[in-house]
C-alpha positions as CSV (number, residue, x, y, z in Angstrom):
1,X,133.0,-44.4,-119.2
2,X,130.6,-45.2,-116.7
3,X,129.2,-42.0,-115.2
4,X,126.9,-43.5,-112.5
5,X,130.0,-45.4,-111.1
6,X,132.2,-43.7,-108.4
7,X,134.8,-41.1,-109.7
8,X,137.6,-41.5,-107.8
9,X,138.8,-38.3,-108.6
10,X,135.5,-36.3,-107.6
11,X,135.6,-34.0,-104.4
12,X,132.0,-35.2,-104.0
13,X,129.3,-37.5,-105.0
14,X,125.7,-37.4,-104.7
15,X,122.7,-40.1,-106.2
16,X,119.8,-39.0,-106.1
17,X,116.3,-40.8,-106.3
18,X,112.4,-39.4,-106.9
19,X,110.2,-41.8,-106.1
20,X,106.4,-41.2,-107.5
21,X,104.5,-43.3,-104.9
22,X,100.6,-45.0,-106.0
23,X,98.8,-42.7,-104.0
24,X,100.3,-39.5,-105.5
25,X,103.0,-38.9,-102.7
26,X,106.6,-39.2,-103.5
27,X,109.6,-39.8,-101.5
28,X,113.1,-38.1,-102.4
29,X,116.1,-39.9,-101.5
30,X,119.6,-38.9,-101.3
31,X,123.1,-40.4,-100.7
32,X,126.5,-38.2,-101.5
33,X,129.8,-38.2,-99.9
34,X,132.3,-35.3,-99.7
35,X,135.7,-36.4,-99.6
36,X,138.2,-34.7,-96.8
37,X,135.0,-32.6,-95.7
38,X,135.3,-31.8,-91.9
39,X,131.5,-31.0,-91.0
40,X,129.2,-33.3,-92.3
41,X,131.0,-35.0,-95.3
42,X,128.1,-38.2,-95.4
43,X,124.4,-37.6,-95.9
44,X,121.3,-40.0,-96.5
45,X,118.8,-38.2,-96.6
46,X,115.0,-39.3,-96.8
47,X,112.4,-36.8,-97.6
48,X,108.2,-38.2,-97.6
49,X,106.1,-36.0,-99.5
50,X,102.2,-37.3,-98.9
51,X,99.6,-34.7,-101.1
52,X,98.7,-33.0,-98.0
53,X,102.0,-31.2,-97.8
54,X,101.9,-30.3,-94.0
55,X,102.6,-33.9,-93.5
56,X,105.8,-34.2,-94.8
57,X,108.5,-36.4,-93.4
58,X,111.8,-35.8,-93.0
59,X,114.7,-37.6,-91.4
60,X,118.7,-36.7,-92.9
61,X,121.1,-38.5,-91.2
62,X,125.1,-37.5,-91.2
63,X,127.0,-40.4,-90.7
64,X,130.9,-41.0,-89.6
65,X,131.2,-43.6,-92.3
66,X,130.1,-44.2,-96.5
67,X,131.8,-46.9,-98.2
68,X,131.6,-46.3,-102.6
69,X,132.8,-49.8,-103.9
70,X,133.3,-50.9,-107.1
71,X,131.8,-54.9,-106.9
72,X,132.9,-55.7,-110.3
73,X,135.5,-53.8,-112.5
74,X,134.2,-55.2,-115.9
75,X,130.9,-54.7,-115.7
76,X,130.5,-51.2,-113.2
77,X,128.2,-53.0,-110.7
78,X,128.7,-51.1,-107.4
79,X,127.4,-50.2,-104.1
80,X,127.2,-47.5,-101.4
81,X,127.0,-48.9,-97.8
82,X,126.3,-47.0,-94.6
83,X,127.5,-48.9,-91.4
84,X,124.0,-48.9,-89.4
85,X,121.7,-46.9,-91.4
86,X,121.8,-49.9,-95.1
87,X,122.8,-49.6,-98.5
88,X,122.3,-48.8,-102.1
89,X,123.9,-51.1,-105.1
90,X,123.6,-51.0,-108.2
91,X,123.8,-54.5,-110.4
92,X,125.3,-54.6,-113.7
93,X,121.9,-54.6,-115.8
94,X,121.6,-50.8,-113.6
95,X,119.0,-52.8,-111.3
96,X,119.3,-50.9,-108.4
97,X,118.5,-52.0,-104.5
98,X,117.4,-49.6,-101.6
99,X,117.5,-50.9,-98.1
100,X,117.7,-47.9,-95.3
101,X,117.0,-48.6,-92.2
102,X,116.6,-46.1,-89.0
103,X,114.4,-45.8,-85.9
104,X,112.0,-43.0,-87.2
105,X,111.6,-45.0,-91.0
106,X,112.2,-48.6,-93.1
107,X,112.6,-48.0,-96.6
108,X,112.9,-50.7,-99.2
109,X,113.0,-51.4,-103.4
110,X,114.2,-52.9,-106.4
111,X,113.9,-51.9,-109.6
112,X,112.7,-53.6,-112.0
113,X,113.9,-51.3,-115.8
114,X,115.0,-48.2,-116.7
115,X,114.3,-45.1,-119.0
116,X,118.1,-44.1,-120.2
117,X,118.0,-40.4,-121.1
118,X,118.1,-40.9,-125.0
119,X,118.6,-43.0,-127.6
120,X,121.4,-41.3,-129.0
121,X,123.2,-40.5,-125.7
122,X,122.7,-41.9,-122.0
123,X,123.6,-38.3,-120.7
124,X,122.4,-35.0,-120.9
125,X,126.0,-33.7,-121.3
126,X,126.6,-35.6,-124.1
127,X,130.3,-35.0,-125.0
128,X,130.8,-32.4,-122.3
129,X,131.1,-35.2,-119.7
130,X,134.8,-35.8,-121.1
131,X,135.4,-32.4,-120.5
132,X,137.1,-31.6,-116.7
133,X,134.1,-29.3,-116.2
134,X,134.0,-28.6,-112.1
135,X,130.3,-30.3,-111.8
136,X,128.7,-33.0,-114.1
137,X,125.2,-34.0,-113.5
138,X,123.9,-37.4,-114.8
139,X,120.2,-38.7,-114.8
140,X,120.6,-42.2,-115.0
141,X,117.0,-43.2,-115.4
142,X,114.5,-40.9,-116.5
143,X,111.8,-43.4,-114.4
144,X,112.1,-46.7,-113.6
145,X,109.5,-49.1,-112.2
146,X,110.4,-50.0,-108.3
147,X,108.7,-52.7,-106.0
148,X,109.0,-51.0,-102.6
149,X,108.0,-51.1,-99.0
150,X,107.8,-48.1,-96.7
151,X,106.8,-47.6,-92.9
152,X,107.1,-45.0,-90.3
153,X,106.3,-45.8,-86.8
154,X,103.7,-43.5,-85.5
155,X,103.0,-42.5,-88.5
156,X,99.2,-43.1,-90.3
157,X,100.5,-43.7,-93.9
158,X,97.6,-44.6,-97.1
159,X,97.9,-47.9,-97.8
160,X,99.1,-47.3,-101.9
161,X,102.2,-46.2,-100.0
162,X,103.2,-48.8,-97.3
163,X,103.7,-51.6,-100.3
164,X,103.5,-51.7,-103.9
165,X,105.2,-50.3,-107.7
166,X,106.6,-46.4,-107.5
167,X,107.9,-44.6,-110.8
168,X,111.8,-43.8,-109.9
169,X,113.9,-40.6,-111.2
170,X,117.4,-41.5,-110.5
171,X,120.4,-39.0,-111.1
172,X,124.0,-38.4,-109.9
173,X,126.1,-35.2,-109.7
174,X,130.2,-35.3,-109.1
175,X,132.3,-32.7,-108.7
176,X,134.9,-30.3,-107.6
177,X,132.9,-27.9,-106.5
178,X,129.1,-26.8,-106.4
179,X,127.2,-24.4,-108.1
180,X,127.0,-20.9,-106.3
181,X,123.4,-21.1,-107.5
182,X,121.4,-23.2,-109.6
183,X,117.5,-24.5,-110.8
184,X,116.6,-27.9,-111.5
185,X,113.2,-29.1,-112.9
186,X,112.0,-32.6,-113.5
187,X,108.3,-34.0,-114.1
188,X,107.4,-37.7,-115.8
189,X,103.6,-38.3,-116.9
190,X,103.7,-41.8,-118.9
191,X,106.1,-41.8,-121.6
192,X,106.3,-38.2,-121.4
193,X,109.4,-36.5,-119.5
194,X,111.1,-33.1,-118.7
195,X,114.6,-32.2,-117.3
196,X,116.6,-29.8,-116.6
197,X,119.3,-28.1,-114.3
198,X,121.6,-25.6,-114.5
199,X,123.2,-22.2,-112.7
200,X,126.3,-20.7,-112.4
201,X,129.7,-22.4,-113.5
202,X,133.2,-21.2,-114.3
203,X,131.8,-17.6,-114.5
204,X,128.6,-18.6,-116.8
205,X,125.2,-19.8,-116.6
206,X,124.6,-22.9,-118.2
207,X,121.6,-25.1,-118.8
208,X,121.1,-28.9,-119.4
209,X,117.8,-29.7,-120.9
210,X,115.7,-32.4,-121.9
211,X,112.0,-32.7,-123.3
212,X,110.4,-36.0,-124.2
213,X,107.1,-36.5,-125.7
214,X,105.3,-39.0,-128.4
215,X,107.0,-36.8,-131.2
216,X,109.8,-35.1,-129.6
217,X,113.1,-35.6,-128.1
218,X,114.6,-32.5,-127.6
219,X,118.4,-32.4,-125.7
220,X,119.4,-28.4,-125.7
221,X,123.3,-28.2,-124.0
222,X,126.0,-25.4,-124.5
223,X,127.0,-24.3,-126.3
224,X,123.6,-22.8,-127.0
225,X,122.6,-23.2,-123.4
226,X,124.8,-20.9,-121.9
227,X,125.0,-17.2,-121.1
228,X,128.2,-15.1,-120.3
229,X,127.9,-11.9,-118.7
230,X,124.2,-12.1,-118.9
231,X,124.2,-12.4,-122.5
232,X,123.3,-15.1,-125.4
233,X,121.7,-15.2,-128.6
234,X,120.1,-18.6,-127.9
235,X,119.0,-18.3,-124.0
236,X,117.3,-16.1,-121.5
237,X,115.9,-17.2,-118.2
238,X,114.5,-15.7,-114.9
239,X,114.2,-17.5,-111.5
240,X,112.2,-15.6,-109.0
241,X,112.7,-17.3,-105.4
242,X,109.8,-14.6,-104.0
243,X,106.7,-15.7,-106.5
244,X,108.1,-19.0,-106.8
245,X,108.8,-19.0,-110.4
246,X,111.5,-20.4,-113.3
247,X,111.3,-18.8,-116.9
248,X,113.6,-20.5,-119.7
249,X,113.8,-20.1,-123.6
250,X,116.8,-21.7,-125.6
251,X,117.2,-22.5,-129.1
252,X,119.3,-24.5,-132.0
253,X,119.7,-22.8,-135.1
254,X,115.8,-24.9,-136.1
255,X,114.8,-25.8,-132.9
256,X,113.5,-23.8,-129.5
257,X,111.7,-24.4,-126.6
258,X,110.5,-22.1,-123.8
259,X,109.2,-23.2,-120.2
260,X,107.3,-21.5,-117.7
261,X,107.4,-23.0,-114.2
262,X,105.6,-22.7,-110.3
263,X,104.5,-23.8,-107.8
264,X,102.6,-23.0,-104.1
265,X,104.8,-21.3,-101.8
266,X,103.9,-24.0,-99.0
267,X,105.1,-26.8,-101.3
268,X,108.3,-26.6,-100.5
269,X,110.9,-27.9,-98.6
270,X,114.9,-27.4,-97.8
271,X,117.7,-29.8,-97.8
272,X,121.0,-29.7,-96.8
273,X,123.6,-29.4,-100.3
274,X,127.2,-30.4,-100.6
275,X,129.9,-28.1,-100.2
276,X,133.7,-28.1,-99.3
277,X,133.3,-27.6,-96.1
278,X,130.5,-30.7,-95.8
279,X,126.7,-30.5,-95.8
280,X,125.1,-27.1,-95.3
281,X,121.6,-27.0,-93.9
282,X,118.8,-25.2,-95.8
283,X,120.2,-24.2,-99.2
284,X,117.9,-26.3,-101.4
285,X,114.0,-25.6,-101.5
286,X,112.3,-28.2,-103.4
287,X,108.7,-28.4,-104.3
288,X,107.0,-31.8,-105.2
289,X,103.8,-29.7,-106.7
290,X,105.4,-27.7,-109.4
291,X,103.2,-27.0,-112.7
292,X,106.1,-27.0,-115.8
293,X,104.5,-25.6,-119.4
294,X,106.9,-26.5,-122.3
295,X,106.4,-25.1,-126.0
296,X,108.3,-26.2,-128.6
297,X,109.0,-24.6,-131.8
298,X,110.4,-25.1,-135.2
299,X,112.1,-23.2,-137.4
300,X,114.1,-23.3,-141.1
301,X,117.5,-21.4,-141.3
302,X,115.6,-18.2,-142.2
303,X,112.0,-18.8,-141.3
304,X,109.9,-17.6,-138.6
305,X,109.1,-20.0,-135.3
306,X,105.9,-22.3,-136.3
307,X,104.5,-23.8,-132.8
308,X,104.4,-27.5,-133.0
309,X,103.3,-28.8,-129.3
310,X,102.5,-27.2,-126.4
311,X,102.6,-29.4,-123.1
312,X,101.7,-29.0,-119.5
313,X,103.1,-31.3,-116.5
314,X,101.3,-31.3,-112.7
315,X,103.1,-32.6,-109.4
316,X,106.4,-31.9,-111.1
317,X,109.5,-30.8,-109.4
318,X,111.2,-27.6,-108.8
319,X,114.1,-26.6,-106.8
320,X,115.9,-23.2,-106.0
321,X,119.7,-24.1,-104.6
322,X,122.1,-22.0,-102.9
323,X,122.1,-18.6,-104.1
């Protein structure tokens, strides 16, 4: 099974991609298609995020028509094409192009290698993606390098960001149906990585995790990352939309982390989501500023949590969606 492939299947179907730009900005890119939607069923949506924050630029563009086709059956190359506004293909080796085009913005890249999420799966879900869960979420590169070019008329870009090598996060989410409310957190610094997302699903709240350091690769999945009814023996978490703020501890029977995340209220800001009805305006707030702490611990059957790392990531990313 492919999972970045289309899923014929799937009511919808979103790829998304975080660029970290030279300069420190980043740009987050989005193309998802729900099928038999009547308001809004295509999106591309470009979001520029420069360090000053009241400069962000933001164009998301609805089209009538998004073409998902398969280029090869043997070895999952495909591509997304959007009559007038470009395309995004991905080539067998997962090289990926970007050309979008539009009046207010030119975006362009190639990448150049990817960071699959582990070596012993290439899939936070791990063997829950077989499973016909209503939403899956794959991150398909945990950063790959990407020669681009970006300009916007009118607009006085820094130099690191009109040409060079960005850092790309890509993911992709199919589904029946979206989470009634959900978190998502992701940060890169070198070789070191953090992801996670989760909300509410089937009557639960469920979390997909992973941590990657020098020593560490941690994956934390239900069924210890999940709580019914507001209860679990292995996970507690607390989002707070008002201060800004994600709290999350989950642990194995010898292994736990916890992570403490925020960032400035002016950071952020909204996107339109996928729903069955089409694309909904302002019911994601994302922040490109986002400080994540992580500590892990260890532990024997019976023995007390020892601390073994503590780490910190800055300009990570954090997003409150729908509810």
């Amino acid at each position: 099974m492919e999972h970045n492939a289309p899923h014929a299947g799937a009511a919808f179907e979103g790829y998304y991609s975080k660029f970290d730009l030279p300069s420190g900005a980043h740009i987050a890119l989005i193309v998802c298609k729900v099928k038999n939607a009547e308001f809004r069923p295509n999106k591309v949506s470009f979001t520029y995020v420069p360090n000053d924050v009241d400069q962000v630029f933001q164009k998301e563009i609805f089209p009538d028509e998004m073409q998902m086709t398969r280029l090869s059956s043997l070895d999952h190359a495909f591509s997304l094409s959007i009559p007038g506004v470009g395309f995004v293909k991905w080539a067998a080796n997962s090289i990926t192009e970007y050309d979008i085009k539009d009046e207010a913005f030119t975006f362009k890249g190639r990448t150049t290698t990817r960071t699959p999420w582990a070596r012993r799966t290439n899939t936070p879900e791990s063997w829950l993606v077989y499973l016909p869960l209503p939403l899956h979420w794959h991150v398909h590169s945990l950063g790959s390098e990407c020669n681009f070019s970006l300009d916007v008329p009118g607009r006085s870009l820094d130099a690191a960001d009109r040409q060079g090598t960005a850092v790309v996060h890509q993911e992709k989410n199919w589904a029946k149906s979206f989470p009634s409310a959900h978190m998502w957190l992701q940060a890169r610094d070198g070789d070191r990585s953090f992801c996670c997302a989760g909300g509410q699903i089937l009557g639960m709240e469920a979390f997909l995790l992973g941590y990657r350091s020098k020593k560490y690769e941690l994956d934390f999945r239900p069924p210890f990352a999940v709580r019914v009814l507001g209860l679990s023996p292995f996970m507690s978490y607390t989002s707070n939309w008002e201060d800004r703020s994600f709290s999350l501890s989950i642990q194995s029977f010898t292994q736990k982390i916890t992570v403490e995340a925020s960032a400035p209220k002016g950071s952020f800001f909204s996107l339109s989501a996928p729903f069955a009805e089409g694309h909904l305006p302002n019911m994601l707030g994302q922040s490109f500023q986002a400080t994540i702490k992580a500590k892990v611990y260890q532990s024997g059957w019976f023995s007390p949590w020892e601390l073994v790392e503590e780490d910190e990531f800055q300009g990570g990313s954090l997003e409150f969606g729908a509810g």
